[in-house]
Legacy VTK file of the C-alpha trace (Angstrom):
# vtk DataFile Version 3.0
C-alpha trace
ASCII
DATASET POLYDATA
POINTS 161 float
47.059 60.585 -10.091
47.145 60.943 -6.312
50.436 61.763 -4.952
52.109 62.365 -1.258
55.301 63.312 -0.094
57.289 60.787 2.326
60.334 60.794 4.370
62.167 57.840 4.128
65.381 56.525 5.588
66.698 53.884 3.399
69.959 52.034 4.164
71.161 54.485 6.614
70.433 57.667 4.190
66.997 60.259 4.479
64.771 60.799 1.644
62.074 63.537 1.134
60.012 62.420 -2.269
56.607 62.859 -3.623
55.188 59.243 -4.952
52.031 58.244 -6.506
49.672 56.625 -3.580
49.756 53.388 -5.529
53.721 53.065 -6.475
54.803 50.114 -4.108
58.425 50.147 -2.434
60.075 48.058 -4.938
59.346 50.570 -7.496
60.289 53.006 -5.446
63.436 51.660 -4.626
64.264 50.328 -8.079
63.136 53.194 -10.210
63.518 56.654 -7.955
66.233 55.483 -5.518
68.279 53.399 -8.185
68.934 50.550 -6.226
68.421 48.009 -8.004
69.106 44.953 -5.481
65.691 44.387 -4.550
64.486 41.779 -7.340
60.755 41.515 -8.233
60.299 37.809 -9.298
56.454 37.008 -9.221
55.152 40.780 -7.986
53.045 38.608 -5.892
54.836 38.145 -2.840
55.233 34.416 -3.233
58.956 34.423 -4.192
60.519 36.539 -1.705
63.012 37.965 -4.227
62.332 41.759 -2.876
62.582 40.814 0.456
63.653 43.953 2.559
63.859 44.829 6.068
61.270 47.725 7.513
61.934 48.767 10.616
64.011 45.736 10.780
61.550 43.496 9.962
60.965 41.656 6.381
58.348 43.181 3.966
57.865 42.122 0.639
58.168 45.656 -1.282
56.281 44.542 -4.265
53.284 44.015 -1.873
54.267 47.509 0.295
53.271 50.764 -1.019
55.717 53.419 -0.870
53.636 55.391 1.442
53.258 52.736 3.800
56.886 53.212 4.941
56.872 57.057 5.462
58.468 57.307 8.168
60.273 54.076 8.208
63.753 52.995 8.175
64.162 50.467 4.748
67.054 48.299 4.739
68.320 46.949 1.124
70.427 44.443 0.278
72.459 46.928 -0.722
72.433 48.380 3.126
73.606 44.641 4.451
76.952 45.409 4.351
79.138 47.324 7.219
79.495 51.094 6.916
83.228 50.607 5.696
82.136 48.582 2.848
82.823 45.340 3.930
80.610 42.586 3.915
78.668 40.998 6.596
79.284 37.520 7.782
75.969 36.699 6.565
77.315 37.698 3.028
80.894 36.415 3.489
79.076 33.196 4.718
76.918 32.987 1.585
80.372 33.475 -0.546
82.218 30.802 1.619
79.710 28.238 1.031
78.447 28.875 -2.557
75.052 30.068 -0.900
74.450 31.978 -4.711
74.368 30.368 -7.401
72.782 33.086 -10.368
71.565 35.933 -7.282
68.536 36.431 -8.201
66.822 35.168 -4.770
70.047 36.420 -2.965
68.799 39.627 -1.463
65.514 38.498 -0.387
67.539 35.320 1.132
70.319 37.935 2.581
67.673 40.216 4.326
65.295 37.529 5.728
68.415 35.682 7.163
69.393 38.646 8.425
66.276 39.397 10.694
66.265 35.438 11.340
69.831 36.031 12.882
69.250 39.011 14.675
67.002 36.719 16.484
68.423 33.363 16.729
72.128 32.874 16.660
72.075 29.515 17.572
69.423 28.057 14.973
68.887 24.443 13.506
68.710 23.531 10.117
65.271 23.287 10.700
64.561 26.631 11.999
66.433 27.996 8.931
64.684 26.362 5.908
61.650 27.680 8.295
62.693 31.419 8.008
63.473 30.920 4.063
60.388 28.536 3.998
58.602 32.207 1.830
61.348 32.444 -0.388
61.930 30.896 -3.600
65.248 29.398 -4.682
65.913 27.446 -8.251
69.885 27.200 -7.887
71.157 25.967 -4.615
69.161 23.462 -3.825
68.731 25.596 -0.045
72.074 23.243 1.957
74.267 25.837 0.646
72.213 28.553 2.312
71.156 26.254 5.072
75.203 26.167 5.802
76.146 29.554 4.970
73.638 30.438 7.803
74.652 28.357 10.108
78.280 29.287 9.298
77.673 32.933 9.759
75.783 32.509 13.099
78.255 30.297 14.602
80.971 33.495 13.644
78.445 36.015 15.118
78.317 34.091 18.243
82.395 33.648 18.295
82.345 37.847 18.116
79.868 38.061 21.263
81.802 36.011 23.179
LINES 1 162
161 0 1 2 3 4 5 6 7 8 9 10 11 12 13 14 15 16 17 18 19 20 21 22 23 24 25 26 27 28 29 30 31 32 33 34 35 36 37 38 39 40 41 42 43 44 45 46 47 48 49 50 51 52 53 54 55 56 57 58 59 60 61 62 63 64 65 66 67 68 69 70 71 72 73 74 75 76 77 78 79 80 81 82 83 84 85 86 87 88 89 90 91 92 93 94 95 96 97 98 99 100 101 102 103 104 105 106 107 108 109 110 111 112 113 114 115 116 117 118 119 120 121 122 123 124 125 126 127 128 129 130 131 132 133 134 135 136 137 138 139 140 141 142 143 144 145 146 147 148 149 150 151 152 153 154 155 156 157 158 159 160
């Protein structure tokens, strides 16, 4: 078994760990990390369910090897909120407008909206079933998402101004 040793900052917080060459992030974050918020649905990267952000950009970790992101900055779900603990207006958004329904597609949803808004604060409805288009969602039906997003993007734009 071929292992290396990474460095890894994951939701703010540095990590020195040896990993097996093949372990992918999601393992790694699941397993030796404990943080479980990053779902693995299909292990395929056609669900989106362990969405994360890498260098603030999304990466499906059960497609990413652990090594791949030595030297990278990782970005949970469970990294989405503010350093005082409370929740972004992405997640108060999703709350507000029943955007969960059983969470299991939440943090993949949470972290690709959260790239998508880092980019566009003033999106469509249209550009934002777009930027979900790769993840999977059985619950919601998507307009609850669709309108937490747009909810949460009109508040970010109401704290630029």
């Amino acid at each position: 078994m071929d292992q290396r040793i990474i460095h890894i900052s994951v939701n703010g917080k540095s990590y020195e760990r040896e990993v097996e060459t093949r372990r992918t992030l999601a393992d790694f974050l699941r397993i030796d990390l404990k943080l479980t918020g990053t779902h693995l649905g299909c292990e395929h990267g056609v669900c989106g369910a362990c969405t994360v952000l890498l260098n603030g950009h999304t990466a499906r970790a059960c497609l990413t090897l652990a090594v791949q992101a030595d030297d990278c900055e990782v970005t949970t779900i469970e990294g989405l909120a503010h350093p005082d603990g409370t929740l972004s207006e992405l997640q108060l958004a999703f709350r507000e407008c029943h955007g969960l329904q059983c969470g299991f597609c939440t943090p993949g949803m949470l972290t690709t909206l959260t790239e998508f808004l880092n980019e566009n604060l003033s999106p469509t409805d249209a550009e934002i079933r777009d930027a979900i288009s790769g993840n999977l969602c059985r619950c919601t039906g998507y307009q609850a998402i669709v309108d937490a997003t747009l909810l949460a993007a009109r508040k970010l734009r109401e704290k630029r101004v």
